[in-house]
C-alpha positions as CSV (number, residue, x, y, z in Angstrom):
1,X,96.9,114.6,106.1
2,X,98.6,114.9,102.3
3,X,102.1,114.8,101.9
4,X,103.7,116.7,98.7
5,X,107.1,115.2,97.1
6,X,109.1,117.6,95.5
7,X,110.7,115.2,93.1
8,X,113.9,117.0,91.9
9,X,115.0,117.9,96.0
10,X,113.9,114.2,96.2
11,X,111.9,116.2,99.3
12,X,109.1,115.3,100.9
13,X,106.8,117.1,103.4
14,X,103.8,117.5,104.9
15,X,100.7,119.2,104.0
16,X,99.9,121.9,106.9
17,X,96.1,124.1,106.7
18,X,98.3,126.6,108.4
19,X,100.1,127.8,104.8
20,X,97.9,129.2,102.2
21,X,100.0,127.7,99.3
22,X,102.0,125.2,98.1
23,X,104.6,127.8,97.3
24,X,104.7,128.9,101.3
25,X,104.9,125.3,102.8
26,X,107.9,124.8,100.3
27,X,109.4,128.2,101.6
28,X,109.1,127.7,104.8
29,X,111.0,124.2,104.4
30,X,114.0,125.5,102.4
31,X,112.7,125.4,99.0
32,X,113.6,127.4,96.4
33,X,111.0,127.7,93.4
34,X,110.4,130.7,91.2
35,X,107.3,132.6,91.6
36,X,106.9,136.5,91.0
37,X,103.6,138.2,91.9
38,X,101.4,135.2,94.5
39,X,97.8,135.7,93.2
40,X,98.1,133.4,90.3
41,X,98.6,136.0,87.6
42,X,101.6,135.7,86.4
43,X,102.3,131.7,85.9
44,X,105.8,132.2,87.0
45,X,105.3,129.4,89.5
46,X,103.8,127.0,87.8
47,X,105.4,123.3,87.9
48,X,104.1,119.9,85.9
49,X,102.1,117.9,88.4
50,X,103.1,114.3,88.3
51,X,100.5,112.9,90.6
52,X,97.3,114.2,93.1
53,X,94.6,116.7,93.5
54,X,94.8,120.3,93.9
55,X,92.6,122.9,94.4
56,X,92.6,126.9,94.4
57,X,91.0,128.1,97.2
58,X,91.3,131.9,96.4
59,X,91.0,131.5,92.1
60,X,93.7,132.7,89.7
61,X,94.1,134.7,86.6
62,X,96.8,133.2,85.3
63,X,96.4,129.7,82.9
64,X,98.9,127.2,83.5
65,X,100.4,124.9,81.0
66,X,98.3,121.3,80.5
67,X,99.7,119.1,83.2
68,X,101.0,122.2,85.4
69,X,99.7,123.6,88.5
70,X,100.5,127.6,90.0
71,X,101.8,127.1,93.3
72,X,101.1,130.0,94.9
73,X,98.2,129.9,95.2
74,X,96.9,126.0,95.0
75,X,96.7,123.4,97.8
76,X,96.2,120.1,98.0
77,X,92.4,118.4,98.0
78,X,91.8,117.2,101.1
79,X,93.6,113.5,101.8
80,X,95.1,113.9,98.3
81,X,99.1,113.1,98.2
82,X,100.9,115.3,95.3
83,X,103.9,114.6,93.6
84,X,105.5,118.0,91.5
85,X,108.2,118.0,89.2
86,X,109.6,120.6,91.3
C-alpha cells in the first residue's frame, strides 16, 4: 500500500483504491488544497511532486508545470510512496 506525505501539513496518510484522486483522499482527511473544476482541465490543483509515481487513470486536459502533478485526478502507481509539496 503507498503512503502520500503532504509535506507542508507535515501529514501523512495512506493510499486507499476507494478515492479516485489524490485531491479526495486529502479531503476526506482534513486537507485543504485548491482545485476548481476535478477533470484535470483547469491546473488549479496542481502541486510540485517531490518524490514517487503517479499516474492518471481517467487522462487530463490540463498541462501541469515540470515537476508538478494535478491532483484531482492522479493516483499513485501501484506500491509507489509520494511526497507533494503540498
Amino acid at each position: 500500500m503507498s503512503e502520500i506525505k503532504f509535506t507542508k501539513s507535515n501529514e501523512v496518510i495512506e493510499w486507499d483504491d476507494n478515492y479516485e484522486s489524490i485531491l479526495e483522499l486529502a479531503e476526506a482527511n482534513d486537507l485543504a488544497l485548491p482545485f476548481s473544476c476535478r477533470m484535470g482541465n483547469c491546473t488549479s490543483c496542481q502541486h510540485p511532486l517531490v518524490s514517487g509515481e503517479i499516474e492518471y487513470p481517467f487522462g487530463h486536459t490540463g498541462e501541469p508545470d515540470a515537476g508538478h502533478i494535478l491532483l484531482c485526478c492522479s493516483k499513485p502507481k501501484e506500491g509507489s510512496d509520494l511526497v507533494i509539496d503540498g
